[in-house]
N, C-alpha and C positions, 0 to 999 in steps of 0.2 A: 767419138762419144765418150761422156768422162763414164766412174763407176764410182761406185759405194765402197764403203768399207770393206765387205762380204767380198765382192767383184777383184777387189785390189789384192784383198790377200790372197785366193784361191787361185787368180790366173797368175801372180809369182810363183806361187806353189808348182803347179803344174807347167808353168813355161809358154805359159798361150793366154790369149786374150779371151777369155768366159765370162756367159751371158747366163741371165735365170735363166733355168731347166735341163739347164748341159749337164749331160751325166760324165763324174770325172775321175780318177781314180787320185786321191791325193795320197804325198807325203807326207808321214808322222813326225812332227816335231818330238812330242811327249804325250803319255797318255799317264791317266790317275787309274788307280785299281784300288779298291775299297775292300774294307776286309769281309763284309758280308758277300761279297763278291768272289773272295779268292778262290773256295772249295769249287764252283764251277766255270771258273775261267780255267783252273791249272790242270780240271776232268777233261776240260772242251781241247784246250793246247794236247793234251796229249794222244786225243781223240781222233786230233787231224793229223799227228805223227809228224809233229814238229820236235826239236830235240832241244834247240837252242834261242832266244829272243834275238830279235833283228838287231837291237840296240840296248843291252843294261840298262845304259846310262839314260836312255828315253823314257826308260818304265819306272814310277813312284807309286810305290806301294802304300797307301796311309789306314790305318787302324784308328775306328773311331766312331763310328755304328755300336760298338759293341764293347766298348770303353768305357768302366770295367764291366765285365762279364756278369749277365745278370743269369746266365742260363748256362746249366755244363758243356750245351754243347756251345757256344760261345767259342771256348777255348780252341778246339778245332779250326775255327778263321785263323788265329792268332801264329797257332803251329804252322798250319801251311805255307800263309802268307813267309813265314822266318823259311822254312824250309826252302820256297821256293826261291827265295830274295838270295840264300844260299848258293843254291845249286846255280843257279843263274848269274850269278853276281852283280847281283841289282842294291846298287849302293845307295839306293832315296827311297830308304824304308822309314817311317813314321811308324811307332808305334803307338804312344799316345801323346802327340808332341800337340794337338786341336785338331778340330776339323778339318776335313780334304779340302773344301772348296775354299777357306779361308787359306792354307796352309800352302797352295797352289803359285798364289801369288808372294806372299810373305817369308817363301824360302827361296826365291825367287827360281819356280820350274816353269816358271810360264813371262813370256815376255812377249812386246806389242808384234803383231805379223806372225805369231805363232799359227798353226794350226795340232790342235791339242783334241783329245777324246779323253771319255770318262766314265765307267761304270754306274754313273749316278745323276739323275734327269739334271740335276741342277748345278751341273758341268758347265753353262752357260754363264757361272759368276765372271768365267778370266775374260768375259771382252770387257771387263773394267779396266783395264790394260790396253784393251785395242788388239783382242787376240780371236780368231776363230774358235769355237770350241763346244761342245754340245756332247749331249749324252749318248751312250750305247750300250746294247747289253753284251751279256757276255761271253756269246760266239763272236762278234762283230770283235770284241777286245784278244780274244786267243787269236782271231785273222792276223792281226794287225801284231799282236805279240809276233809272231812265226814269221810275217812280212812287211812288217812296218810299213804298208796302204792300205786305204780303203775306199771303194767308191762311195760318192756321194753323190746327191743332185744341187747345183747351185742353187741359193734359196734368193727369190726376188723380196726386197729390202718396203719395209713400212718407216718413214721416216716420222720422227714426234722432235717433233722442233715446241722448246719453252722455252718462254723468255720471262724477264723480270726477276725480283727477290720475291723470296718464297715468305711468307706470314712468319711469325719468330716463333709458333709452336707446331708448324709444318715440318715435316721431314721426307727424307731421298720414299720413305716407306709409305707416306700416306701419297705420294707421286707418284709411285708404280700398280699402288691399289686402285685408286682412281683410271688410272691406262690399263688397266686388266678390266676393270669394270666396263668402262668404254668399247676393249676390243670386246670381250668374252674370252670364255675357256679355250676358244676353238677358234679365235680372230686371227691371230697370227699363224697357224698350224702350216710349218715347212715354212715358217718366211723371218728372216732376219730383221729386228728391229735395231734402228740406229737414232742414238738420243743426241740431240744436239740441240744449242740455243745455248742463249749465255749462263743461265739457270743452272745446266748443269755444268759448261763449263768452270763454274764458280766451287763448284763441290769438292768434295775429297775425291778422293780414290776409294776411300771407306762407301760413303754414299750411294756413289755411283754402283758401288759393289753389290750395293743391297737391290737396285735395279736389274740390273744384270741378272743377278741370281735367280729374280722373280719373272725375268721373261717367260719363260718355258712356261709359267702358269696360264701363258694367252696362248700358248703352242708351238712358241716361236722355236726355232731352231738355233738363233743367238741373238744375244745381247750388245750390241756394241757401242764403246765411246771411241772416240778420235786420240788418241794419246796425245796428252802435252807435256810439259816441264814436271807437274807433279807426277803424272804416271812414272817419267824416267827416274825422279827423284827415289820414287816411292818403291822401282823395278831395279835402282841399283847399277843403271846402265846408263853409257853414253850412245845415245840412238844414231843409227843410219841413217843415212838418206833418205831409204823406204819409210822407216818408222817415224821420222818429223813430216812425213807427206802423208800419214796416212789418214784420208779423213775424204770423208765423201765429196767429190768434186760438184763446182755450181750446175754444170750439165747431166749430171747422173739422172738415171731414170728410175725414179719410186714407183713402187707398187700403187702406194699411196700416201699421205703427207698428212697428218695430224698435228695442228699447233694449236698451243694452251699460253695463256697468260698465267704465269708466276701468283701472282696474287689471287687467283682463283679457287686455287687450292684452299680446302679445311682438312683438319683432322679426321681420316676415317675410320672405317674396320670394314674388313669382310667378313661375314657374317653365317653362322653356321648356313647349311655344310659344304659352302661353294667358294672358292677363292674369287670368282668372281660379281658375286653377291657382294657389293660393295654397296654399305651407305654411311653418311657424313655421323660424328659420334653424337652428334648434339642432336640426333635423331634416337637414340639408341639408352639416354641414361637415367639414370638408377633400376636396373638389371642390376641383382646381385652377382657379386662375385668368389667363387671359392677360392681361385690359386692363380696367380700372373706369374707367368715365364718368360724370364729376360733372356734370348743365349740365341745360337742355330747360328747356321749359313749366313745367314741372312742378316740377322742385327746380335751378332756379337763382340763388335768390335769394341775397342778404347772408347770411341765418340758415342757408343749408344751407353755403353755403361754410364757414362760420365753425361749424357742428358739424364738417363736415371737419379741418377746423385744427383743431380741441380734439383731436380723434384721432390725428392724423400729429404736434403739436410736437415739435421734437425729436428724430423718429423719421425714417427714410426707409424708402420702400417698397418693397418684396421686389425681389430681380434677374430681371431679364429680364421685369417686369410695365409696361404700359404706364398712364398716370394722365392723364386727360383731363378738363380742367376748362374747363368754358364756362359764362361769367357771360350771366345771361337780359338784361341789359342794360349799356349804357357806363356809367349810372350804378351801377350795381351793379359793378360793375368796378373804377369809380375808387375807392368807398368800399372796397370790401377791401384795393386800392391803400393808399390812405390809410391805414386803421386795421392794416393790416400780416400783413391773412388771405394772402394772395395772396404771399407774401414766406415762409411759414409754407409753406403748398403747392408753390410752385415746390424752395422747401428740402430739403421731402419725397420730390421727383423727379418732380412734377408738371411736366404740360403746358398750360400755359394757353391758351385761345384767344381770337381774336377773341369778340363776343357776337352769335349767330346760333342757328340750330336746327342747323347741325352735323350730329355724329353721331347723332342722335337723326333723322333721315331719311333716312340713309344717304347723304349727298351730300358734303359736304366733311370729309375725312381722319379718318383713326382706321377704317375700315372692317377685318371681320374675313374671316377664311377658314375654311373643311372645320374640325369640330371644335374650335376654339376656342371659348374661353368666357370672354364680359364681364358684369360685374355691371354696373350702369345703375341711373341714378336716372331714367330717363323715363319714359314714359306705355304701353310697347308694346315685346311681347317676339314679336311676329309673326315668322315664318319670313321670312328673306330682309330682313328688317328692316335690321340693321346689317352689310350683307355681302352673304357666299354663303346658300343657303337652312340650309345644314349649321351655323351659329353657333350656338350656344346662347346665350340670353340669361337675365338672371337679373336683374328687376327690383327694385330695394330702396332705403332711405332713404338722405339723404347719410349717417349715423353708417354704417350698413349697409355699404356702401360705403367708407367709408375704414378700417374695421376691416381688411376682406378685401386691397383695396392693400396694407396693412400685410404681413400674412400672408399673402401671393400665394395665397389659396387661402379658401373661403368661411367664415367664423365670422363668429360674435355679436360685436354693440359692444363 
């Protein structure tokens, strides 16, 4: 009987052939540890009277929660995290180099057939890779520090097969909001989603990325693409045998099978206060708008800033609206730098920032008040999310998003 994605990687892992629901003890390829994370991972490691990490070289430390420091005690992550990277000799410390989940793949700690864990739900980005990987807290990450495994249970696989070309003001984002709408919060809860069809074979790595990212918001347990030419491109690698095969076989057994035609797709948003509260935007406009936030996990790459820029050239954004753009990394930074996106955006009356999580956890600057309302390109439109609990948020693609800037108030691309 063939298997999935899911099935392929975990039974090399373990050395046997595994089925949904088998409970299995894998090995750690690499795990993330985030610095809001460190102070009670390195209490928990010590707690169990471990002395030493299984593998340095396996654990990547990234700071970026809390980049820069909006709060004294902030600092404290910063210290430990150095201290402990120290003592340990854990040589893949980030300190504010971008985001964890963008920074995963783009220094290349994660590659396709991995199996990876992460102190942070949205640990799910690296199956943009074709990599197992999913969140955990932070007993679960001291185990696996001290003994590099962890049990797990195999997660039976939801297949979403799209075909076709996507509409030209469509993005990887109004894709994934739409399939979270569909499942719900709670559709995929313990089950691996696997995106396939020519639709997304067509995409980046970037795209894909932003899918990926946002599985977890249906509950899934991972995200997965099939790795091809551009993931190796994009991973820096010349694949194995395993990695050019890895991709759900014609006989594998779904859970279940969701297909969508490519052109189906409109522009959406989810809509306070539920990620899965999803409706089409041309249901939704002229809602005032106070502040659009470009940046996060999720869409801060080169390709979303640079749909941004195709929208604002030229143009500058409504008065009295505030424009916040955070690059998911320095290297993505410099390249808009360079090719003159970020020149196009500040134009426009953007705010550029450092490269961090930001506003997207409500810690460093841009936070809102009582009844205001920001359009957001991140992962989560949770009450009390970006602010007071009273903010309304209104999740959507970077086009999405810089349209509305434009028009201080919500419309289509």
């Amino acid at each position: 009987m063939g298997k999935t994605i899911v099935e392929k990687i975990i039974s090399r892992n373990v050395g046997r052939d595994v089925k949904p629901g088998d409970i299995v003890t894998v090995k750690v390829d690499r795990v993330m540890c985030d610095d809001i994370m460190m102070p009670f991972i390195t209490a928990k490691f010590r707690e169990m009277g471990f002395q030493k990490v299984w593998n340095p070289d396996g654990v990547v430390i990234i700071c970026d929660h809390l980049v820069p420091a909006s709060q004294v005690d902030d600092i404290r992550a910063y210290r430990i995290s150095n201290e402990f990277a120290a003592e340990q000799g854990i040589r893949r410390l980030h300190q504010s180099d971008g985001i964890c989940h963008h920074l995963m793949t783009e220094a290349g700690h994660v590659v396709p057939g991995d199996v990876v864990f992460g102190t942070d739900s949205h640990t799910t980005t690296y199956g943009c890779v074709g990599a197992f990987s999913t969140g955990i807290g932070y007993t679960e990450m001291a185990g696996i520090l001290g003994t590099g495994e962890l049990w797990i249970r195999v997660p039976a696989t939801i297949k979403v097969k799209i075909t076709g070309k996507l509409p030209e003001n469509v993005m990887s984002k109004d894709v994934i909001l739409r399939i979270i709408g569909d499942l719900t919060a709670a559709g995929a809860t313990y089950k691996a989603l696997e995106f396939t069809g020519d639709t997304v074979e067509n995409m980046t790595v970037a795209s894909r990325m932003t899918m990926s990212n946002m599985a977890i918001e249906a509950g899934a347990k991972a995200g997965l693409f099939a790795p091809d030419e551009k993931t190796f491109e994009y991973c820096g690698i010349t694949p194995d045998a395993f990695q050019k095969d890895l991709r759900g076989d014609e006989d594998a057994v779904y859970e279940r099978v969701m297909e969508y035609r490519a052109e189906d797709f409109v522009p959406v948003m989810a809509v306070p206060s539920n990620v899965d509260n999803v409706k089409p935007v041309a249901e939704l406009e002229s809602i005032p708008v106070d502040q659009v936030f470009l940046g996060s996990c999720t869409n801060g790459r080169l390709e979303d800033l640079e749909a941004a820029a195709e929208v604002l050239k030229g143009k500058k954004i409504a008065p009295f609206l505030k424009f916040i753009v955070t690059p998911a990394s320095r290297k993505i930074y410099k390249a808009a730098l360079d090719n003159g996106t970020l020149k196009i955006l500040t134009d426009a009356g953007a705010i550029v920032t450092h490269p961090s999580c930001g506003l997207c956890c409500g810690r460093t600057g841009g936070i809102l008040t009582d009844n205001e309302v920001v359009v957001a390109t991140n992962n989560r439109n949770f009450l009390g999310r970006m602010g007071t609990s009273k903010v309304k948020i209104y999740l959507a693609s970077p086009k999405t998003a810089a349209a509305c800037a434009l028009a201080g108030r919500i419309v289509s691309p």
